[in-house]
C-alpha positions in Angstrom: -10.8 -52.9 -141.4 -11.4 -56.6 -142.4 -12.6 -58.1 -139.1 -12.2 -54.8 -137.0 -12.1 -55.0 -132.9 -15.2 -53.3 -131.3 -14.4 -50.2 -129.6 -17.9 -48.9 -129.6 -19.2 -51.8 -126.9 -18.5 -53.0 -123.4 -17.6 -56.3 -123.0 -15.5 -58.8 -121.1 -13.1 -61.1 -122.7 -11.1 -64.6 -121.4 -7.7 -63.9 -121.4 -7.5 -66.4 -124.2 -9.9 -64.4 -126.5 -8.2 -61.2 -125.3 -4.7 -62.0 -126.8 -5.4 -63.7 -129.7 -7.4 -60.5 -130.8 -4.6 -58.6 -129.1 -2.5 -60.2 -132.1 -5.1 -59.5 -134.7 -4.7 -55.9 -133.6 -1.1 -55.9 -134.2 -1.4 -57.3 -137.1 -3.9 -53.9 -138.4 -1.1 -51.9 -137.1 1.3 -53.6 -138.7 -0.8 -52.5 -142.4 -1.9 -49.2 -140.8 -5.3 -50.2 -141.1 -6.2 -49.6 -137.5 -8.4 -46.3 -136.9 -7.1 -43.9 -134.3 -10.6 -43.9 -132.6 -9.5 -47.7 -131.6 -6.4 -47.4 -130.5 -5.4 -50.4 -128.7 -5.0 -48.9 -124.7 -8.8 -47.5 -125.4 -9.7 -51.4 -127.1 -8.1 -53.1 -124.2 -9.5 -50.7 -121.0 -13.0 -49.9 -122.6 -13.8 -53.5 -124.4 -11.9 -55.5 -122.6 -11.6 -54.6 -118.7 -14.0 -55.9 -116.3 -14.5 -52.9 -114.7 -16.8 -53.9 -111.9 -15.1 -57.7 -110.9 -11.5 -56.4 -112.2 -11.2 -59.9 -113.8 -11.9 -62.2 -116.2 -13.3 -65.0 -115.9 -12.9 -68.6 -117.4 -13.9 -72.1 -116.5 -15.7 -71.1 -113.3 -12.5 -69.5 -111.7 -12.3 -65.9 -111.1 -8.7 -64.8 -112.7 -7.1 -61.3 -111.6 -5.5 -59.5 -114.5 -3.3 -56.6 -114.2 -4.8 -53.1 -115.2 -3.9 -51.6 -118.6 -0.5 -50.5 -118.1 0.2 -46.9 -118.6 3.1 -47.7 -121.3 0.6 -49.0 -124.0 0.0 -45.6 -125.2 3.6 -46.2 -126.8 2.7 -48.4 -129.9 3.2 -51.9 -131.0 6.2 -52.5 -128.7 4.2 -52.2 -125.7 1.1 -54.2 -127.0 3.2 -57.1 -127.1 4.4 -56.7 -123.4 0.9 -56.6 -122.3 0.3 -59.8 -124.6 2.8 -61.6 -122.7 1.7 -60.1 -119.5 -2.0 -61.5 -120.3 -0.6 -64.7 -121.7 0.7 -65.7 -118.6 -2.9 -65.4 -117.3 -4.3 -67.3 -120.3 -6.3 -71.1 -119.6 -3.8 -73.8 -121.5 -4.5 -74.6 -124.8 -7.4 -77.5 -123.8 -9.0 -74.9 -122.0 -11.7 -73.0 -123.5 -13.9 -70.0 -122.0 -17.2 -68.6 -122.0 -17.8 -64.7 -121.5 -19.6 -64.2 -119.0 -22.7 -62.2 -119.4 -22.9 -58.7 -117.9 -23.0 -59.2 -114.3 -23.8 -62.4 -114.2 -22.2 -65.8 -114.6 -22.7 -68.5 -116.9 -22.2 -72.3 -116.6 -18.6 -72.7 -119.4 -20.7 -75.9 -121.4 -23.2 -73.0 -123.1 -20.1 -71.4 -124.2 -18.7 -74.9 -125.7 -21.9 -76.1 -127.3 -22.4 -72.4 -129.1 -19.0 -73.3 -130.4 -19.8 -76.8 -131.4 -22.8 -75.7 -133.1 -21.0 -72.8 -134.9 -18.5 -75.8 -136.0 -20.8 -78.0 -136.9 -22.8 -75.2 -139.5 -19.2 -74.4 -140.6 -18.5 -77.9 -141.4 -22.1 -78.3 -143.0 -21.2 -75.5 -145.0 -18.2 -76.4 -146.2 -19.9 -79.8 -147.6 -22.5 -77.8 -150.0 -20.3 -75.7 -152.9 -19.9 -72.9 -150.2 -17.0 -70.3 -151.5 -14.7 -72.0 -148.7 -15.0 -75.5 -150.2 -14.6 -74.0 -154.1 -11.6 -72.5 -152.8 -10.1 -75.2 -151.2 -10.6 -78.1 -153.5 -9.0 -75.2 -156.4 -5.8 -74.8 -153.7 -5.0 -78.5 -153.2 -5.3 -79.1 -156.9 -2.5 -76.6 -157.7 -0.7 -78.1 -154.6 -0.7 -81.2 -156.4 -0.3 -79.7 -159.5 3.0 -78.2 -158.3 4.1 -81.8 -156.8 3.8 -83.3 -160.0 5.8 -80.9 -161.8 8.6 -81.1 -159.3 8.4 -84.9 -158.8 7.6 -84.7 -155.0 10.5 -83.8 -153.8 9.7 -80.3 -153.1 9.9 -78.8 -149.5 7.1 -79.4 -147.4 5.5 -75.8 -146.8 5.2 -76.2 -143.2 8.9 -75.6 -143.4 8.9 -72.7 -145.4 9.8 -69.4 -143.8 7.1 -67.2 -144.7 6.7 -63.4 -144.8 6.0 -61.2 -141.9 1.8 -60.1 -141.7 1.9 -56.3 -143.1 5.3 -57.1 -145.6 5.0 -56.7 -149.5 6.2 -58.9 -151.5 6.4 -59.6 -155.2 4.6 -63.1 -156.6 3.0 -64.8 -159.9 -0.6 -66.1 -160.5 -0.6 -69.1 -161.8 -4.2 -70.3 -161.6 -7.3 -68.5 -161.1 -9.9 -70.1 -158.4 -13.5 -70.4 -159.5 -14.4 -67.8 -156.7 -13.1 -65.3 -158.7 -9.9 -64.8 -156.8 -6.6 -65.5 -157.7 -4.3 -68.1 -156.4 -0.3 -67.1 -156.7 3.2 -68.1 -155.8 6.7 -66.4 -154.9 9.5 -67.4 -156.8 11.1 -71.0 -154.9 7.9 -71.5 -152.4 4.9 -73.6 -152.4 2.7 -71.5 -150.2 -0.4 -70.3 -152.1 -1.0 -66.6 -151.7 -5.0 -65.4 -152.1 -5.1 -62.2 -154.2 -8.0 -60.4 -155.2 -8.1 -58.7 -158.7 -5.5 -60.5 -160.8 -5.2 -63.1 -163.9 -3.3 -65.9 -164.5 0.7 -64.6 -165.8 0.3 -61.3 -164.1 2.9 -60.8 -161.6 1.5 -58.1 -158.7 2.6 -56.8 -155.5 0.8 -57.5 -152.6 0.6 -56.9 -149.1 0.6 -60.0 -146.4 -2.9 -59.5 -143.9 -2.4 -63.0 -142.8 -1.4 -67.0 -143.0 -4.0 -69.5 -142.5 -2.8 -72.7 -141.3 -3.4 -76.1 -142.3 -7.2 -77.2 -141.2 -9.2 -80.6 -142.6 -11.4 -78.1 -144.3 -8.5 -75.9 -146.0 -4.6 -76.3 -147.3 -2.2 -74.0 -146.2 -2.1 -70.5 -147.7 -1.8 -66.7 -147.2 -4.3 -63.9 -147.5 -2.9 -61.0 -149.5 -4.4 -57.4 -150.7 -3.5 -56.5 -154.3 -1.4 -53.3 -154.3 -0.4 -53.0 -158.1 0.8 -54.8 -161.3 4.4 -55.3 -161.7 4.0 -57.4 -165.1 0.9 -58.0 -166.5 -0.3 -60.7 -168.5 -0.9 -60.9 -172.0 -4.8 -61.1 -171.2 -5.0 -58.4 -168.9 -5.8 -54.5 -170.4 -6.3 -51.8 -167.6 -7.9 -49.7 -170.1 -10.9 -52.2 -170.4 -11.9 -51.6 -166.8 -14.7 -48.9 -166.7 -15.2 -48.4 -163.1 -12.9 -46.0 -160.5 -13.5 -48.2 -157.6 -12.2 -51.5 -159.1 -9.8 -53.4 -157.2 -11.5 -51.8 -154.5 -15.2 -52.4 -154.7 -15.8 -56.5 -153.7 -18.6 -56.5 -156.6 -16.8 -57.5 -160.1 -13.2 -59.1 -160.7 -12.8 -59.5 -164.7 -13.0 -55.6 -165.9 -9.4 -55.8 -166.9 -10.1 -58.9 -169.2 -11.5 -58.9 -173.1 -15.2 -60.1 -172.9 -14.2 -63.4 -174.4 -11.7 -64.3 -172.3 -14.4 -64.0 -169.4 -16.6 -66.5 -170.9 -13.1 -68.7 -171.3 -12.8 -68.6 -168.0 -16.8 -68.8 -167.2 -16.8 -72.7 -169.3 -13.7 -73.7 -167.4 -15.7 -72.9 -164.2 -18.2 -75.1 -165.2 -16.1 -77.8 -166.5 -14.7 -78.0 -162.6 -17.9 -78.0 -161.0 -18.7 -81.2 -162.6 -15.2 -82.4 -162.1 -15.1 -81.6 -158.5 -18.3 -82.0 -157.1 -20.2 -84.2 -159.3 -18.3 -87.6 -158.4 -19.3 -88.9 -161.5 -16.5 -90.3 -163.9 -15.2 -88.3 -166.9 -17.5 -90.7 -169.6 -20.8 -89.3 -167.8 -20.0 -86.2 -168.2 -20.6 -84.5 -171.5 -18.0 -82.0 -173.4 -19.1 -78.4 -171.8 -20.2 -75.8 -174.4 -19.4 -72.5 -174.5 -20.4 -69.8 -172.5 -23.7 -68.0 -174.2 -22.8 -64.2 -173.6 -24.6 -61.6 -172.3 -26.2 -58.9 -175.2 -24.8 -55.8 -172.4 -21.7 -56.3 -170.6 -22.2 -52.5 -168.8 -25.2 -51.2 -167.8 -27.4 -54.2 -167.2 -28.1 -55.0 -164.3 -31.6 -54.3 -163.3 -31.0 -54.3 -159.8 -28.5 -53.0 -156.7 -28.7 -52.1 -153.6 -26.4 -50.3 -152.1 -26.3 -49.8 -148.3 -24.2 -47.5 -145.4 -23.4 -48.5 -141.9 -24.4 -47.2 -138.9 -23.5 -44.4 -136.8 -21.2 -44.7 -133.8 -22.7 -45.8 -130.8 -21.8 -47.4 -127.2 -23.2 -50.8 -126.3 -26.2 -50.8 -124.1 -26.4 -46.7 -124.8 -29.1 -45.4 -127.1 -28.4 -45.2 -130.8 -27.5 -41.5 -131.8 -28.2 -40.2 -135.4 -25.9 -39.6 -138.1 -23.7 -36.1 -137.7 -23.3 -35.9 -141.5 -24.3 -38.4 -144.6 -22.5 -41.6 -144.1 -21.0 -43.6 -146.9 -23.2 -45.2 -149.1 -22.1 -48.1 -151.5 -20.8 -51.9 -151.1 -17.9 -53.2 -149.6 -14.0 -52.8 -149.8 -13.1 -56.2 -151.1 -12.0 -58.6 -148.2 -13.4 -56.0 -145.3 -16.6 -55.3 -143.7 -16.2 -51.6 -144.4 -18.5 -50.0 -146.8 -16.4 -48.1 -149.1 -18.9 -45.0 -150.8 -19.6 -45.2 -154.3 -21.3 -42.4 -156.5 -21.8 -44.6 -159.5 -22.3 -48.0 -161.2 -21.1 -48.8 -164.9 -22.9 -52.3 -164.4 -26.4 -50.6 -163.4 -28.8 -49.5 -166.3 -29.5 -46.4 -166.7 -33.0 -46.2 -164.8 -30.8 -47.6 -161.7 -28.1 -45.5 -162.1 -30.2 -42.2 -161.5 -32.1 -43.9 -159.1 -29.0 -44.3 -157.1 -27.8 -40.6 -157.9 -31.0 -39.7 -156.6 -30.5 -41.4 -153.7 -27.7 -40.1 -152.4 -28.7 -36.8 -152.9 -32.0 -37.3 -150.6 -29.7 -39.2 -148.3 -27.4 -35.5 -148.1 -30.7 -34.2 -146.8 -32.4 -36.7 -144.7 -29.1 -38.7 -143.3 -30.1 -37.4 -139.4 -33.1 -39.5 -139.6 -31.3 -42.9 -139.5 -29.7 -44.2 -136.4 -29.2 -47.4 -137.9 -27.7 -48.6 -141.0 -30.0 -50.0 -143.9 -29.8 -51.1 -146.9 -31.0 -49.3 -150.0 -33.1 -50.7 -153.2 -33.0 -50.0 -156.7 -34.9 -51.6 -158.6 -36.0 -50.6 -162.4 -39.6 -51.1 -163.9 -41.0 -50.5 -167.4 -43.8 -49.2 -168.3 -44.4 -50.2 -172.3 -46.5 -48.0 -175.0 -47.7 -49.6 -178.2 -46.3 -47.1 -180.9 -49.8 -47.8 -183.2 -51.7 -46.5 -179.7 -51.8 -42.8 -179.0 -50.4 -42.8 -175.5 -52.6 -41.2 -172.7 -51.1 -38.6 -170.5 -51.4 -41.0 -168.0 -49.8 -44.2 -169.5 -46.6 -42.2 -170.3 -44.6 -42.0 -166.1 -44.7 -38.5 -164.3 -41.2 -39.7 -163.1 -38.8 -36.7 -164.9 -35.6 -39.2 -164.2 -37.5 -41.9 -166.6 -35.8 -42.9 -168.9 -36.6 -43.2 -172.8 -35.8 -46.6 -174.7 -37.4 -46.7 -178.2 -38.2 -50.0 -180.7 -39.9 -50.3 -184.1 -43.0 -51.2 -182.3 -43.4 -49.4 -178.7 -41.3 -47.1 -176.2 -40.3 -48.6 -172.8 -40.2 -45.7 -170.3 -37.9 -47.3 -167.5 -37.8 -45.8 -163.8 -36.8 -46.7 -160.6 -38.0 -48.3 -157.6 -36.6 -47.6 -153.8 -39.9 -49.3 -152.1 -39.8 -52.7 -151.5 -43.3 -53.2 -151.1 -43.8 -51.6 -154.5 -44.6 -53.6 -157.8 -42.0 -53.4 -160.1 -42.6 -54.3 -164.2 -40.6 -56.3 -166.5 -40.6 -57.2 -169.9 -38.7 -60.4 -171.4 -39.9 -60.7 -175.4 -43.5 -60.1 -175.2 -44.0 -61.7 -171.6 -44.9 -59.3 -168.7 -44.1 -60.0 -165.4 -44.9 -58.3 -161.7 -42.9 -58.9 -159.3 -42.7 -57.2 -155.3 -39.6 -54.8 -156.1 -37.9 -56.8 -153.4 -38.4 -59.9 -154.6 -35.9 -62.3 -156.2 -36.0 -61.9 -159.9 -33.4 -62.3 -162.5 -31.1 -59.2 -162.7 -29.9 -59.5 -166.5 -33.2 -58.1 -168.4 -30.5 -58.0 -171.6 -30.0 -61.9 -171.5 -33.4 -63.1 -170.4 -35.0 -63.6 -174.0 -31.7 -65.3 -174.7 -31.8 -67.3 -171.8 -35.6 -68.6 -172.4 -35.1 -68.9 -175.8 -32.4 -71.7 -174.8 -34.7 -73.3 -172.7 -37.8 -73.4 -175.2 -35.0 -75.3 -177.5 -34.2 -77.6 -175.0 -36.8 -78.3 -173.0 -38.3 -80.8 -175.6 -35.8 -83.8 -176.9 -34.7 -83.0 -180.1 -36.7 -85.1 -182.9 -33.6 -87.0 -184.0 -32.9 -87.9 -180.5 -36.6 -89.1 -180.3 -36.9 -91.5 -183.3 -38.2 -94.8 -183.8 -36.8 -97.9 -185.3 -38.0 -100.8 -186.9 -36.8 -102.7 -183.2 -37.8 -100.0 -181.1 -41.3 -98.5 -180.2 -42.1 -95.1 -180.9 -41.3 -92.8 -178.0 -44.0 -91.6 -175.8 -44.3 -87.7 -176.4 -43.9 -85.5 -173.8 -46.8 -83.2 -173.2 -46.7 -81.9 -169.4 -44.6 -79.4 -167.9 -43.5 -78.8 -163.8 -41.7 -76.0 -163.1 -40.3 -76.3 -159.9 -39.2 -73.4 -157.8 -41.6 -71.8 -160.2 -41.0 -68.0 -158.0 -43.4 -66.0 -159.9 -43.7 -68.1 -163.0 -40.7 -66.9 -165.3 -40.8 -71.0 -167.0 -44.1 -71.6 -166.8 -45.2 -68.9 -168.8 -42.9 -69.0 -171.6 -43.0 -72.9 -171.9 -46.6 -73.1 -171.6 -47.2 -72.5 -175.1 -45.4 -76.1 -175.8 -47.4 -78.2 -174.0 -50.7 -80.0 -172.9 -50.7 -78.9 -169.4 -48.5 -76.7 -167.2 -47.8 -76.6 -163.5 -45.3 -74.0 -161.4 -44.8 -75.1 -157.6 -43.7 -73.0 -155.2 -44.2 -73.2 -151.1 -44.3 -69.4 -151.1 -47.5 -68.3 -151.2 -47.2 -64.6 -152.3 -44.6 -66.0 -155.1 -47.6 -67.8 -155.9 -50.1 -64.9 -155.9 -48.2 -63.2 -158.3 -47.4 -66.4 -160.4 -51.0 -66.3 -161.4 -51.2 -62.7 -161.8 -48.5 -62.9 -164.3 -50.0 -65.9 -165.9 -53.6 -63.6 -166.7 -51.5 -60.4 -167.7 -50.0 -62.5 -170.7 -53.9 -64.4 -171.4 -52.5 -67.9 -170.2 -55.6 -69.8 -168.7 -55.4 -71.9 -165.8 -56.2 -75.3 -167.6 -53.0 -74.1 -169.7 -50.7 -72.4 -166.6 -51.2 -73.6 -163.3 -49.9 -72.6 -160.3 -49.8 -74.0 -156.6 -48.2 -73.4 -153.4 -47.3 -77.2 -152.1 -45.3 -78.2 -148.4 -41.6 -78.6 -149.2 -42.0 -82.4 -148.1 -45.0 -83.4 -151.1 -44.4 -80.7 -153.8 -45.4 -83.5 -156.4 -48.1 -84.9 -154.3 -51.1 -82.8 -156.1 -49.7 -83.7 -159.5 -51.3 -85.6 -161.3 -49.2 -85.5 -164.7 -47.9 -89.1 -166.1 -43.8 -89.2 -165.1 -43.3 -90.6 -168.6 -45.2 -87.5 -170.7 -43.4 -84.8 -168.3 -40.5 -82.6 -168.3 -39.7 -80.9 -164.7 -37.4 -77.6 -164.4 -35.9 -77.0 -161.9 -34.4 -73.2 -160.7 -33.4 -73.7 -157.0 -31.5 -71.0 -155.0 -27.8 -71.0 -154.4 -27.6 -74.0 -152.1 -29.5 -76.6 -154.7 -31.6 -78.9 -153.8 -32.5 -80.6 -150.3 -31.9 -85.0 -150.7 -35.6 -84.8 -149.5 -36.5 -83.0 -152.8 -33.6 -85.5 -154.9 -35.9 -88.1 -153.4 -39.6 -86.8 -154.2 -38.0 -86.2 -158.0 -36.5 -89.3 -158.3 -39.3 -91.3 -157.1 -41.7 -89.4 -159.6 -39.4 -90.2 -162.3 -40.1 -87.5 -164.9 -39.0 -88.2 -168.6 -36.8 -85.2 -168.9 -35.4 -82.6 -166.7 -34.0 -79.2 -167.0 -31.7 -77.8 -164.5 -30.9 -74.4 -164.1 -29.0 -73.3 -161.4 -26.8 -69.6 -160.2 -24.2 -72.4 -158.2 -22.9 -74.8 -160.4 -21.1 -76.7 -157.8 -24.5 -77.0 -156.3 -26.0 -77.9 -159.3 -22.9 -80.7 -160.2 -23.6 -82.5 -156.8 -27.7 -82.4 -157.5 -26.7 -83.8 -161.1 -24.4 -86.7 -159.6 -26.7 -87.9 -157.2 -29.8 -88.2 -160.1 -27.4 -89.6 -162.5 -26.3 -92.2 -160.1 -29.9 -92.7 -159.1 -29.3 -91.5 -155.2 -32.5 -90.5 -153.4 -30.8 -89.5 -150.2 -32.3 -90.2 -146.4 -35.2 -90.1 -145.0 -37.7 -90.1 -147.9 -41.4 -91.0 -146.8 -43.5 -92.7 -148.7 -45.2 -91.1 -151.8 -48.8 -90.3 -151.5 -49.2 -89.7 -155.0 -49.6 -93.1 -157.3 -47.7 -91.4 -159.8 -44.7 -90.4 -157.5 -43.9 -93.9 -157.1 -43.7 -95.1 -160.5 -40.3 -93.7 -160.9 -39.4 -95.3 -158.2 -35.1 -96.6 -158.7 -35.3 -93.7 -161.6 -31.6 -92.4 -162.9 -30.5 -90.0 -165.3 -28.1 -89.5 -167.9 -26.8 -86.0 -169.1 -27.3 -85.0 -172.2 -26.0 -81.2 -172.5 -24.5 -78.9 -170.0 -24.3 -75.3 -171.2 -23.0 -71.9 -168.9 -24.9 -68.5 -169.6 -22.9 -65.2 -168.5 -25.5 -62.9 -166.7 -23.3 -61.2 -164.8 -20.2 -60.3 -166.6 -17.0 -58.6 -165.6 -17.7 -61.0 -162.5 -16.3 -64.4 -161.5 -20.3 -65.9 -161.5 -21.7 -68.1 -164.0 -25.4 -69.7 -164.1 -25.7 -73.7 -165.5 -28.1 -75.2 -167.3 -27.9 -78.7 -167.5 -30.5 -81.2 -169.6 -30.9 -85.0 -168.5 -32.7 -87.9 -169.6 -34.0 -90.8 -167.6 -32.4 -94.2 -167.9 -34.8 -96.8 -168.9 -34.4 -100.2 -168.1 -34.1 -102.6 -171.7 
């Protein structure tokens, strides 16, 4: 059920709250998605009723509402009397409640300023490349794609009669949203239907869960499951897809495609980013180039984890174990159910059995949990020169290990359930521990790729880097930062290139095992450095001339803070590199340094050096999208920029 009702707590509702889930639950009726265990007469008199106060309360005011009439046992008909009946009851539409907590009161302006705050993160969110924002900037464009086409004179789609909440109807995709998801229309309306699973040309059948109305965030549109392909179109193949729970599992949306029509689609994500989020004008904005593939398209992802709910329990009661295994997998696309799944295509091997494995101790120890959790699966390698007569010892007791064979060694690769554990990875000749649990990148098969890209770009190309007769000979750059450095994945394959290498992380353990990694492949300190800095002076112990460094950068999803912008821009390095897993992220990052924006409330610079780029900008000089996750809608960025100098 997608944002199912509780009928496993105790709880007391405003008679506001109470109808419009009321209406929610008609609507789960309506697609028979609603579980017999939460049938609405138990919902409304166990989750609902004030048992002791037989009221609920609002504003203050103590409110009778009528017990659970007897005829709600009938169905859908007799939900909607006692909607009306508690209607009638409701606070008018200015009127907002607060529950109260149980037995006891609380003053209605905590409930408000909970919501505010909730609004105010929402709002937040929905200003930094969230999925939300994506979405709706790729809706509005079609909307006024569609106006275009039809010379504004279409209706308006507030007038539009739409279809009933649980109805299936027939309708096109014409674009596909950079989320992944496709956006489609019925033949003579306007109103954008959300479908999961489908390609631009295909015509499907769907099923209406619900409209969303018109918000500042959000246009107009409907929510729809995909129930089946009428038409497909002339890109889509069903015999590509590899997996029995796609267009079910929420993990990958491109199976159906031909592997070069996903790295198409993968560039034209990119090429929107930078569009829509960069607020730079099309001349500052280089030609994208294609998407650089991934070597494995199945079986290469070095990492899942799987998880299973909890059992059923009463609010305020004890937890109670599990009666029999639950399911363990991910989740049905557009629900919070966790659909069970015996097997992965895009897991390696290693993972794969690890996850069979699994499951079959989870048949056997399932009474032990009386909570849900989440499950790890991580693969290490352990690597045996072929010219060295392997020990016993050096070759992994692990039966399920797998076997991979080169010219020069034999990976045996396992798998790791403890977090805690160290796992082992290999990208070329580079070694790297990591915690199991850790972040670290998921695509072993594109990693030497990847780095490869980087060593080639990391340095300006000598016929970029010329002199003339009229100008000086360019200083060389000789220094490297790696910021966000993790556990040193840049800063060890760079180092080779120049003078002097720093990572910079403010996690410490990331840290730790930054220099353990550095050691395991005979990098020296003077030659890879790492330190843990405070997130407000990360350059402030550098002591690296701006003009003879280039800085990486690798943030997480939401990019980069305007405090960092300002540190990096006020440092003024002579070349960046900016990788990024959110290109929208990364376009708004890029905009603001090529425009030269350092954000608010930047301190001043302890670091002599920091301020000699002081009014620094950029220009970009390649952006390039690297598929490390296909037969899904993501794509990582790397972009390459060059600082401005004044003439």
């Amino acid at each position: 059920m997608r944002c199912g009702l509780p009928a496993t707590s105790v709880r007391t509702w405003f008679p506001s709250q109470l109808v419009a889930r009321l209406h929610r639950t008609q609507n789960f009726i309506s697609r028979g998605r609603l579980d017999s265990l939460i049938h609405p007469a138990v919902l409304i008199r166990e989750t609902h009723y004030h048992r002791q106060a037989k009221t609920y309360k609002y504003r203050g005011k103590q409110t009778p509402i009528a017990p659970v009439p007897p005829p709600l046992l009938g169905g859908t008909s007799s939900l909607q009397e006692f909607i009306k009946m508690a209607s009638e009851d409701a606070p008018g539409p200015g009127v907002r409640g607060k529950r109260p907590a149980q037995d006891q009161g609380q003053k209605s302006g905590l409930g408000k300023k909970r919501q505010q705050k909730k609004l105010r993160k929402r709002e937040r969110d929905m200003k930094n490349g969230s999925s939300e924002e994506v979405l709706a900037i790729d809706m509005r464009n079609l909307l006024a794609s569609l106006g275009e086409s039809e010379g504004n004179n279409e209706t308006p789609i507030a007038d539009e009669s739409l279809p009933e909440p649980g109805s299936e109807i027939i309708v096109k995709v014409a674009e596909l949203s950079s989320t992944g998801d496709a956006l489609a229309l019925q033949e003579g309306s306007r109103q954008i239907y959300l479908v999961p699973f489908a390609v631009p040309g295909d015509v499907v059948k769907v099923k209406v869960f619900r409209h969303v109305k018109e918000t500042e965030a959000q246009p107009q549109h409907t929510v729809a499951d995909f129930i089946s392909v009428v038409e497909p179109a002339p890109t889509r193949d069903d015999s590509r897809i590899r997996c029995g729970y796609f267009a079910k599992c929420s993990g990958c949306q491109f199976q159906m495609l031909d592997y070069a029509e996903q790295l198409r689609l993968k560039k034209r994500i990119v090429e929107k980013a930078f569009r829509n989020f960069s607020e730079l004008p099309p001349e500052l904005i280089p030609a994208v180039q294609d998407t650089i593939g991934s070597p494995m398209q199945y079986g290469y992802r070095t990492k899942l984890t799987p998880h299973f709910d909890g059992p059923w329990r009463s609010r305020n009661k004890p937890a109670v174990p599990f009666t029999e295994r639950p399911d363990i997998g991910f989740m049905l696309k557009g629900t919070r159910k966790t659909i069970d799944i015996e097997d992965c295509p895009i897991g390696t091997d290693a993972v794969r059995m690890g996850m069979k494995s699994e499951r079959e101790r989870m048949d056997v120890e399932f009474g032990k949990y009386k909570r849900g959790a989440t499950i790890l699966l991580r693969e290490s390698t352990k690597r045996v020169p072929k010219e060295v007569t392997a020990e016993p010892t050096a070759i992994p007791s692990n039966t399920t290990a797998v076997k991979v064979e080169t010219d020069t060694h034999v990976d045996w690769k396992s798998c790791i359930t403890d977090s805690n554990a160290t796992s082992t990875e290999y990208v070329g000749d580079y070694v790297f521990h990591n915690p199991a649990g850790s972040f670290f990148q998921n695509n072993n098969s594109i990693l030497p790729v990847f780095t490869d890209y980087i060593r080639q770009h990391v340095l300006p190309h000598p016929s970029t880097s010329t002199s003339t007769p009229t100008t000086p000979t360019p200083t060389p750059i000789k220094y490297l930062i790696d910021a966000y450095s993790g556990s040193g994945l840049f800063t060890i394959t760079l180092a080779s290139l120049f003078k002097g290498s720093t990572g910079i992380d403010i996690a410490e353990k990331s840290i730790e095992f930054a220099r353990t990694n550095a050691a395991a492949n005979n990098l020296p300190p003077s030659q890879a450095n790492f330190i843990a800095a405070d997130a407000g002076k990360l350059f402030a112990n550098v002591r690296y001339d701006p003009n003879e460094t280039v800085v990486v950068l690798d943030p997480p999803r939401k990019g980069c803070d305007a405090d960092f912008l300002s540190q990096l821009l006020r440092f003024g390095p002579k070349r960046v590199v900016y990788v990024s897993c959110n290109v929208h992220t990364q376009a708004r990052d890029i905009g603001m340094l090529v425009r030269g924006e350092s954000g608010s409330g930047a301190e001043a610079s302890e670091n002599e050096n920091e301020t000699k780029g002081k009014g620094s900008r950029y220009a970009i000089e390649s952006l390039c999208g690297f598929d490390f996750f296909p037969q899904t809608g993501h794509v990582e960025g790397v972009a390459v920029l060059n600082r401005v100098d004044a003439d």
